[in-house]
Every structure is written in C-alpha cells, then in structure tokens.
N, C-alpha and C positions, 0 to 999 in steps of 0.2 A: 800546388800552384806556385808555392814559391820555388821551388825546385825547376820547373817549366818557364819561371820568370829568369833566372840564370844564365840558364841555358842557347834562352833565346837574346839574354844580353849580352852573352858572350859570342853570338852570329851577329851584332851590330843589326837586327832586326828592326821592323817597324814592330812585330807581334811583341816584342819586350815592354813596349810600354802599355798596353794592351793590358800585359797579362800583368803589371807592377800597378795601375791602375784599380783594376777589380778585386785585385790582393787590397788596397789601400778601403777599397768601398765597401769591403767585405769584415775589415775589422770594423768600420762605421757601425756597420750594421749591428755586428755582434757587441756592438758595444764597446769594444776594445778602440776606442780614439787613439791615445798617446802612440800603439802602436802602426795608427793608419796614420799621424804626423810623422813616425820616423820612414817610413815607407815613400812617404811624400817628400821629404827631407833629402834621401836616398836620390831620389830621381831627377830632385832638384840640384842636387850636389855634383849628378855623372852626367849634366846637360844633354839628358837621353831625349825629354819631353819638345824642348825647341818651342819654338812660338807659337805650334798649333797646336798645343793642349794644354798651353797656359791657362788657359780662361777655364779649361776642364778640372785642372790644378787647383786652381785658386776659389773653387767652388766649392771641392772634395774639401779642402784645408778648411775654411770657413767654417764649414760643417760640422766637422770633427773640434773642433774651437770653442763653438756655440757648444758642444756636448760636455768641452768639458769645465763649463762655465768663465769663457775670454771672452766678454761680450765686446768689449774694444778691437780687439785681434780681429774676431769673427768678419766685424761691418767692418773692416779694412780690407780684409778677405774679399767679401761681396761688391767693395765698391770696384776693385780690382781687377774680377772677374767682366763686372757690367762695363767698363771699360774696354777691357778686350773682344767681347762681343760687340757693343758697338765700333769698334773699329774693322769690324771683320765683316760686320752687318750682317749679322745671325741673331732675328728676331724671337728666335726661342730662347737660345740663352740669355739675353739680354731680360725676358720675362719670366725665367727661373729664376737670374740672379735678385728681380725687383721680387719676387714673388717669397723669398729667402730671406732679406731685409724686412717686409713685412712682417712676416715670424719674429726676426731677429727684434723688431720693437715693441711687439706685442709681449716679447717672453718678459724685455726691460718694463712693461708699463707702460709705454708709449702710444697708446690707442690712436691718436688722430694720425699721427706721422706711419702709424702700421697702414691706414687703410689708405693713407699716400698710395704708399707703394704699392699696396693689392689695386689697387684700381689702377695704375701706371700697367702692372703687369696684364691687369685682365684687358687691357687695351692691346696690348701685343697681343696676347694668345688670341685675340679675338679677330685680329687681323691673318693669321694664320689659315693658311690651306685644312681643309674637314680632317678633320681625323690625326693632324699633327701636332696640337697642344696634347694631346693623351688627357692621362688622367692628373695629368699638374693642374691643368683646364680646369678640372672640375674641383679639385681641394683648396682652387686660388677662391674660384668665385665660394665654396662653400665659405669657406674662413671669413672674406669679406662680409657673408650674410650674419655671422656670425656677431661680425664688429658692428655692421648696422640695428643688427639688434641689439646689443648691448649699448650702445648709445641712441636709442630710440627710435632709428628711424623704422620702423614697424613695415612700412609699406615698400622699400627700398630693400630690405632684409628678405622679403617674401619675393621680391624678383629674383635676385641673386640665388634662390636655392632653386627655385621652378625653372632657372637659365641651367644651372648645374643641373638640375635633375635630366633635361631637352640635352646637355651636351652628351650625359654619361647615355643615353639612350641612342644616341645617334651611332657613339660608338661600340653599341649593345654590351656594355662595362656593366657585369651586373652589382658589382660592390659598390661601383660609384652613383646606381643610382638608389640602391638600398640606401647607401648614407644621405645621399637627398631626399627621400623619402620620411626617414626619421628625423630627420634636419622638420621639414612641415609639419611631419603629425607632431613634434615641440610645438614649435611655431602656433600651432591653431588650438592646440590645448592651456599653453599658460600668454603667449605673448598676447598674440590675438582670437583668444575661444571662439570657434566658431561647431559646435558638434555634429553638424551635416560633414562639415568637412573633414573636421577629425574622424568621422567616420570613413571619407572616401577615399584618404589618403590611410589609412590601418590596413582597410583592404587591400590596396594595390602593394603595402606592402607584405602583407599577406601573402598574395600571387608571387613576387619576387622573394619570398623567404621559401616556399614551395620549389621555385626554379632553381636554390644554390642547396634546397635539401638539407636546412636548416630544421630537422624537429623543436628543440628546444624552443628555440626562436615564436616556430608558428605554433604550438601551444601556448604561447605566452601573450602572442596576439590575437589567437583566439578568444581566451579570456578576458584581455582588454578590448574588443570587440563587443562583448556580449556585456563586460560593462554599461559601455554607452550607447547599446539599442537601451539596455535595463534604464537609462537613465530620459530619454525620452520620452518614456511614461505611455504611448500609447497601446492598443493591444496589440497591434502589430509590429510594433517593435518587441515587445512583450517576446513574442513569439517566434522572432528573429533571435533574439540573445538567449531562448530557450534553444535553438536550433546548433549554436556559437559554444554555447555549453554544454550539450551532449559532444560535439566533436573535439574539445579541447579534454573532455575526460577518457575519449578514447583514444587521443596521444598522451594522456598525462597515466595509464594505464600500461601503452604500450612501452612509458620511460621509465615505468616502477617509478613516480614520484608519486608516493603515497600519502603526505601532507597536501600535496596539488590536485589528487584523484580527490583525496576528503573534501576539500571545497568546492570542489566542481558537484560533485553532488547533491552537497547541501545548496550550491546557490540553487542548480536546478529543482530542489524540492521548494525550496522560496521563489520559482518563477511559477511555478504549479500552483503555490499556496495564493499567488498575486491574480495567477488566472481563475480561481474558486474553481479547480480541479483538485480539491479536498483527499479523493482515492489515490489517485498519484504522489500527491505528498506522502500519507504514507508509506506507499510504497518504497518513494527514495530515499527517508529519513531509518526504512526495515534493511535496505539493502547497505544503506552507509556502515550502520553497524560498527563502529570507530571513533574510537575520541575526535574532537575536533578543538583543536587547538584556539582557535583564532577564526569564530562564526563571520560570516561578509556580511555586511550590513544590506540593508533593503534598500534598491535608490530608487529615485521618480515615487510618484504621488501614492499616500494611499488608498486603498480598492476597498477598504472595511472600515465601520466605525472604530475608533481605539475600545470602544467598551466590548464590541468583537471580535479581538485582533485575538490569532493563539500567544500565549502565555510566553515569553522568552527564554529562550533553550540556557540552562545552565554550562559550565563549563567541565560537567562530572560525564565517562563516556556513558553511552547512553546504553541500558541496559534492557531486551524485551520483557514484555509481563510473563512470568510463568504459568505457563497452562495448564488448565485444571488436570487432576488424575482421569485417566479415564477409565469409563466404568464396564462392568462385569458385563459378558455377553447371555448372562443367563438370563430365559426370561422370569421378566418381573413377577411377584406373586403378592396378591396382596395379604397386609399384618390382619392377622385371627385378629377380631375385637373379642376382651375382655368379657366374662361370663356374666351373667344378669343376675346381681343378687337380690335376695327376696326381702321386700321391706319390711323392716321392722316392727314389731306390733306396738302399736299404741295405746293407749291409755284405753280404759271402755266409754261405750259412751254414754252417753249423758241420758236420764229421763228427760221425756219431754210433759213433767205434769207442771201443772201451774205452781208461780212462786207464790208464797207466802209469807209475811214477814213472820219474823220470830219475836215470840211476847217478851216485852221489854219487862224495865223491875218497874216496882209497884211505885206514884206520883210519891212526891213528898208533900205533908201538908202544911202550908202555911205555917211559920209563926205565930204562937196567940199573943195577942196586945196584950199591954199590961196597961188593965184598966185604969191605974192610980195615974193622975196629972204628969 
C-alpha cells in the first residue's frame, strides 16, 4: 500500500490521499500509533490533504494520541476535528468526533463530562437518516448505558441498551445486537435481577449466537440457561433446565471439552435426582464414569427431607462396584449328608424293685448319771 501510495503521489492524484489515509488507520489498528503519526505528519507536511480532510486528519491523529497515552494532544485533536465538521455541517462527524471525547474522559476519570458528550453525540446520530450512524450508533448509546449504570441511573441505563439493541436490529448488525443483548442479560442479573427476564433475554441471545455460528458461545449459554430454569424451583422449569443440559452436553461433547461434558452430566443426574427419577440418576452418575472436579451445587428449593437427601459425592473419581464372579454352568447337585452313626451304648439299666433304706449303725446309749451330788 505504501508503494501504491507513491505512486499515486507522484500523479498529483486525489487516490494519494486515499491510499496515505488507510496506511495511517491501518498502523492505528495494528497498534503501530507513532507510525500512523509519522504517516500523518508526512501528509500534513506535502499539503496533499487541503481542507477537505482536515477534520478526517485530525480525527485519525487524536486517535493514535489517545493510544499512545497524550491525553492533552488527543482532546485538542478532537476539539479540532468537531470544529471542522461543524463548519462544513456534516452531522456525523461532528458525533464521531463528540462521541470520541466521551471515550477520551471516560479513559481520564471523568464520568459526568464523558456522558456530556455521549448524549451530545447520541443526539446527532439520532437525528441522522436509518442506516447512516452504522454501528458508531450503536457503541455511543451502548457506552452511555454503560456510564448510566455505573452511576445509578438503573432505568436510563436499561433504555440506552434496549435503543442500541432496536438500532443494531434495524441494521440487521448481528454483533451489535449480541453486545446489546449481553449488555441486558448483565443488566437484569446483577444491576436490576429480574430472572423472567434474564431468562428471555439468554435466549434470544442464544438464537443470535446460533446465527454468527458461535459453538463455544451457545454451549455456554446453554448451561447458563438451565441454571436459571434449575433456579426457579418449579417442576417445569425443572424440566426445562433438564432439556438445556442435555443439549449443552451435546455440544460440550462435540468440542471435546471433557471437564464441561463431566458437569453437564453430573448436573443432569441432580436434575433427575430433584425429579425423584432415582433410575436415571444412576444411570448418568454409571455413564459419567470420570473424576469430577468441581461438583455444581443444587439451586432452587429442596424436593427431600435433609434426613433423605443422598449422602454428598466426595471428590475421589468414582469407581463401579465389582461384580460378583460368576458361577459354573454345571448343574447343581446336591452335598451327600454325612452317614448316621450309631449311638452309643449306655450304661444298663436300672431295676425297678422297691427302695430300701440301708440299716444304719447300731443307737448309742445314753450316758449313765453319776449318782453322787
């Protein structure tokens, strides 16, 4: 490109600036600043640019400024720029360049003075013809919902992403309304929880993570999906995040993510254990067959007394019971019982004539008194 920018500087061309232009936005990009200043510098030097792409100059320069941390330079850059746009009354640049400055005080700390200008600018883009703010349109109001969240306005925040999500839709921008999409389902999970909605908004971006052919992605919001039916607690939702977690183990299968396949499993053998579908639990706790790192915990209410609840999985993998041997195909025959031995003889027996005592020894007889006193 540089080579093609030469060339056509040396035919005194209009494409020279063009092409010195896209070389300069092109180091931007890459990261390479200092060299999209000397590019810029270059063109300011050989008065190539003239007065109709001053403001485009002075935008690119800013830019490259702000990267390489001139924040002073930078907002001179920008005021510069919006100068020239308004004199020329080109209502896009002029809410580029507002839209720029915002950034540029956000990056300083300057929260109230940034949402200044994002609202100055979303005023322009918003006066513009359908389809010609792009997608600047959509990143100005994102950013502003962004700053009204961070400084509380909660309900003002929730406009600005739902406007963003309506513009990037209008100009069927699938990335601009995925990041509006995940901009609310934040929004409705930590600013203002609402779980119906956090639900409706996962889904739809579910459907648009489906559209840009995102696997990773919709595995990931599958899961978190079947979270929070699991977290509503009733059977039907039960049954729903049963439904959420078979599908997210069949893309978490088809990405070999075998720590993500072990969970999906095990939740779904705890949505089973939650439905008192007892035989399916085992089943999916025979088929996991794999350490599991890091068990999910149960959410929403419990289905069992605690003094019936199964016993807590350790963290050792889990190994089946071994099966008994098995046994011989012969038939059975029953053990010979032991021979009968013949009892022993006993003593003889007794006569039965009558008892008699036996004659004792003969009385003793009295001592004789001794007749004397």
């Amino acid at each position: 490109m540089a080579q093609a920018a030469e060339a056509a500087a040396g035919a005194g061309s209009r494409l020279a600036l063009d092409y010195l232009l896209e070389l300069a936005w092109l180091h931007v990009l890459g990261g390479r600043s200092p060299a999209a200043l000397d590019v810029l510098e270059c063109v300011r030097d050989g008065a190539v640019a003239g007065t109709e792409r001053e403001g485009v100059m002075a935008n690119m320069a800013a830019v490259a400024l702000t990267r390489t941390g001139r924040t002073r330079q930078a907002a001179e850059g920008y005021y510069r720029a919006l100068r020239v746009a308004r004199g020329r009354g080109r209502r896009r640049n002029q809410a580029v360049a507002l839209a720029n400055l915002g950034a540029l005080c956000l990056r300083a700390g300057a929260g109230g003075l940034a949402q200044h200008y994002c609202r100055e600018a979303v005023k322009l883009f918003s006066r513009l013809p359908g389809g010609e703010g792009g997608q600047d349109f959509t990143c100005v109001l994102l950013r502003l919902g962004r700053l009204c969240a961070r400084r509380a306005h909660a309900w003002q925040a929730k406009c600005y992403y739902e406007w963003a999500f309506l513009v990037a839709a209008e100009m069927d921008h699938l990335e601009g309304q995925l990041c509006a999409v995940q901009r609310l389902c934040h929004f409705y999970s930590t600013v203002m929880p609402s779980e119906a909605q956090c639900v409706v908004y996962h889904e739809f971006q579910l459907s648009l993570a489906r559209r840009v052919a995102d696997k990773v992605l919709e595995g990931q919001l599958l899961e978190t999906i079947s979270r929070l039916y699991l977290s509503l607690g009733t059977e039907r939702a039960y049954r729903s995040a049963l439904d959420y977690t078979k599908r997210s183990l069949g893309i978490f299968i088809d990405l070999q993510k075998k720590e993500k396949e072990a969970h999906a499993w095990l939740q779904a053998g705890k949505i089973y254990y939650i439905l008192k579908q007892n035989e399916l639990v085992d089943v999916y706790l025979q088929v996991l067959g794999r350490p599991v790192l890091h068990p999910l915990p149960l959410r929403g209410p419990r289905c069992v007394p605690a003094a019936c609840e199964a016993p807590t999985m350790d963290h050792h993998p889990w190994t089946p019971t071994p099966e008994p041997p098995a046994l011989d195909s012969q038939p059975w025959t029953p053990t010979p019982e032991p021979p009968t031995l013949d009892p022993t003889p006993g003593p003889p027996p007794l006569n039965h004539q009558p008892w008699t005592p036996s004659p004792g020894p003969p009385p003793l007889d009295p001592p004789a008194l001794d007749s004397q006193p």
